[in-house]
C-alpha positions as CSV (number, residue, x, y, z in Angstrom):
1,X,3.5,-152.6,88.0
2,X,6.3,-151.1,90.0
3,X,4.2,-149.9,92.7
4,X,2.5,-151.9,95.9
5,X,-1.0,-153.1,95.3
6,X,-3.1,-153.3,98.4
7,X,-6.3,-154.8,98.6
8,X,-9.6,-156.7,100.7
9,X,-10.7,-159.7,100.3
10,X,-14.7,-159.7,98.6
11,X,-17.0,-162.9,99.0
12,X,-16.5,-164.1,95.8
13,X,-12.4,-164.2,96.9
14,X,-13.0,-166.6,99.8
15,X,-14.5,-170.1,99.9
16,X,-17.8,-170.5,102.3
17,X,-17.6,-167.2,103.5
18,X,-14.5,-168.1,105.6
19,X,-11.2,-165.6,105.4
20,X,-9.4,-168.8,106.5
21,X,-9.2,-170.2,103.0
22,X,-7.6,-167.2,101.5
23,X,-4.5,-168.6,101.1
24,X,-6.1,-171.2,99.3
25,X,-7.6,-168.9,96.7
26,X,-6.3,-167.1,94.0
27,X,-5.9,-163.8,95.9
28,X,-3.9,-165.9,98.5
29,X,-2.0,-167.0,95.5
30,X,-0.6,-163.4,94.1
31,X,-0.4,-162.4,97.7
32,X,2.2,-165.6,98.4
33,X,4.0,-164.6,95.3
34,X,4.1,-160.9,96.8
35,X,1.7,-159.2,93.6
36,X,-0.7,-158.0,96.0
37,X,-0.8,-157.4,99.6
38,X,-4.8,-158.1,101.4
39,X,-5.3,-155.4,104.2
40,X,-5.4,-156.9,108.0
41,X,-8.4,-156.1,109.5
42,X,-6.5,-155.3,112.7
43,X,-3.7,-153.5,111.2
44,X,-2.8,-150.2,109.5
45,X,-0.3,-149.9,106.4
46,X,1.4,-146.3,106.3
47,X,2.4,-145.1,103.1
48,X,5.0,-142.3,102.6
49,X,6.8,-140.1,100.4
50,X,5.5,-136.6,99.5
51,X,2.4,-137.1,101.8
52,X,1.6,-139.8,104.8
53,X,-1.5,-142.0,104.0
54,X,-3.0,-144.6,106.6
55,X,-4.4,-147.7,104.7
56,X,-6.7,-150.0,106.6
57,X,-9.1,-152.9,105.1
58,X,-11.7,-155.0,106.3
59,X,-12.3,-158.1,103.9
60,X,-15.7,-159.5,103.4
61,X,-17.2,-161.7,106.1
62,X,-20.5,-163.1,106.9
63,X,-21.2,-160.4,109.8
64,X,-19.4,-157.6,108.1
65,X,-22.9,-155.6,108.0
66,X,-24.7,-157.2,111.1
67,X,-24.9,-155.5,114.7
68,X,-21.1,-155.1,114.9
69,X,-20.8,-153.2,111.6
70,X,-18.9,-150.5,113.1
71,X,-15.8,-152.7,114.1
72,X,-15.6,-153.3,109.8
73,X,-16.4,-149.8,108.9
74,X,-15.6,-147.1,111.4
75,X,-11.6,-146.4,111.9
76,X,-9.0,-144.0,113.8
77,X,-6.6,-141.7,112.0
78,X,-3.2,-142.1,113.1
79,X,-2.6,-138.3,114.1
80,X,0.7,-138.9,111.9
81,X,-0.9,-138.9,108.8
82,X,-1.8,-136.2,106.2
83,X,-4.9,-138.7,104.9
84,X,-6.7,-142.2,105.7
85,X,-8.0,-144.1,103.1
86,X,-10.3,-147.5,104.7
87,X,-11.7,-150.2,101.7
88,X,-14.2,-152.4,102.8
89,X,-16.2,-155.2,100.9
90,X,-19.1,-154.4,102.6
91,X,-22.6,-154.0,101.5
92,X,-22.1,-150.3,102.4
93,X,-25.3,-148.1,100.5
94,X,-26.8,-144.5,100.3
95,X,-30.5,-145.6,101.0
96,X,-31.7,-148.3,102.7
97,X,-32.0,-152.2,100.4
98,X,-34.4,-154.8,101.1
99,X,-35.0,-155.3,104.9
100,X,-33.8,-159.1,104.5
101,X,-30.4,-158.3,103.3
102,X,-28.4,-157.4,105.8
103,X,-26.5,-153.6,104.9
104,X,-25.1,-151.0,106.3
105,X,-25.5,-147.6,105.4
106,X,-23.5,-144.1,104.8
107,X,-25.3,-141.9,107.6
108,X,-24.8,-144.5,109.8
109,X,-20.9,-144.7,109.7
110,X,-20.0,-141.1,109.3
111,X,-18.1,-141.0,112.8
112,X,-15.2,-143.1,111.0
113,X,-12.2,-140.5,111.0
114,X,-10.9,-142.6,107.6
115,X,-10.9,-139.5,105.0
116,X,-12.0,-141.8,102.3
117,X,-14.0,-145.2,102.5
118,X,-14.2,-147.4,99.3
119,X,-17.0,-149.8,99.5
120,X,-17.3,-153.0,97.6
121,X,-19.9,-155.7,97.3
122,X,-22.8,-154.1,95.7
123,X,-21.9,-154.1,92.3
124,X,-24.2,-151.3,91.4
125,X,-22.1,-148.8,93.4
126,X,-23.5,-145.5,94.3
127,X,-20.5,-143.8,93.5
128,X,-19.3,-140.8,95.3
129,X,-21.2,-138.9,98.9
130,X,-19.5,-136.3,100.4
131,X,-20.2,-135.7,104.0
132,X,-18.4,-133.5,106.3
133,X,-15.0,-133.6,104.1
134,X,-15.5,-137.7,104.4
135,X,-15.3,-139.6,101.1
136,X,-17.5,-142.5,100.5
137,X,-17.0,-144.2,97.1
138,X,-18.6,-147.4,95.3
139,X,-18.1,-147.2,91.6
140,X,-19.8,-150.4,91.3
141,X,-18.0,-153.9,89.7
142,X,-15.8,-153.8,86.1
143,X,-17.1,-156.7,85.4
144,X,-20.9,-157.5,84.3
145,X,-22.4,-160.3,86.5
146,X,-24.7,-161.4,83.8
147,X,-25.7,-160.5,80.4
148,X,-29.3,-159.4,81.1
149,X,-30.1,-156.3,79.7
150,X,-29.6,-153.8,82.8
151,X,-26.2,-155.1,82.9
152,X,-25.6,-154.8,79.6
153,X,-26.6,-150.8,80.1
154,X,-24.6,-150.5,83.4
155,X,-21.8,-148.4,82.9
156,X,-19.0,-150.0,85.2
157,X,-17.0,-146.6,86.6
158,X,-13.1,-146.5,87.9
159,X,-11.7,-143.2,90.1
160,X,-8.7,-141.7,90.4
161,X,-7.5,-140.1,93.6
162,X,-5.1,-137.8,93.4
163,X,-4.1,-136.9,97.2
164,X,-1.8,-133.5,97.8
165,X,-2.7,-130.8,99.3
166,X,-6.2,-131.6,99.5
167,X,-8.3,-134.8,98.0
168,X,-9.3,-134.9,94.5
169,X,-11.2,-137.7,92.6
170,X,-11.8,-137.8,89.1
């Protein structure tokens, strides 16, 4: 692929929950060998040719969805930009999950100025809300975690974006 590949680190990416070990891992690995490129939590990546696009990623971690969920999910738009785009592996969800799994949830982020937040982690997805011209997006995993029947049924779902004069997923 002659194009940059920009990712987040998910729990299954990481050893013990710890972003310290990514270099040990095989997403460390094609980062090293400059294949990919893992978001900084605390830094932006601005894209440009035809448009301007602000990238920003927060990569799993143990407290991603506990009191300080915010920090992970909710980001500022560089006024320089046309569109941000924020991935998080998160467990980021329409509707409330079991009260003993910590998650955070749509309504509750929709101050984040990113113009498009894809969600990883639950690998259900909930694919696509819309609120207030925001974007929120889990397609839910390509891969099947098991072979019991209900994954066996799940369809796994990909988007497109196609950003220009306004956003358009497909």
């Amino acid at each position: 692929v002659n194009v940059p590949i920009y990712t987040v680190a998910g729990n299954h990416d990481i050893y013990a929950q710890n972003l310290s070990t990514i270099p040990r891992s095989m997403l460390g690995i094609l980062e090293s060998i400059g294949l990919i490129n893992i978001l900084d939590h605390n830094k932006s990546v601005i894209l440009k040719k035809d448009i301007s696009v602000q990238l920003t990623g927060s990569s799993y971690n143990y407290d991603i969805d506990g009191d300080n969920y915010k920090e992970y999910y909710v980001v500022k738009k560089s006024e320089h930009v046309d569109y941000c785009i924020h991935l998080v592996h998160g467990m980021l969800l329409d509707k409330p999950f079991h009260a003993h799994v910590q998650h955070t949830l749509v309504k509750d982020i929709c101050d984040t100025e990113a113009d498009i937040t894809l969600a990883g982690h639950y690998h259900s997805g909930f694919g696509i809300i819309e609120i207030d011209k925001k974007y929120f997006i889990n397609m839910g995993s390509l891969v099947r975690l098991s072979s019991s029947q209900s994954e066996k049924m799940r369809k796994p779902g990909v988007i497109i974006l196609s950003l220009e004069e306004e956003i358009k997923i497909s």
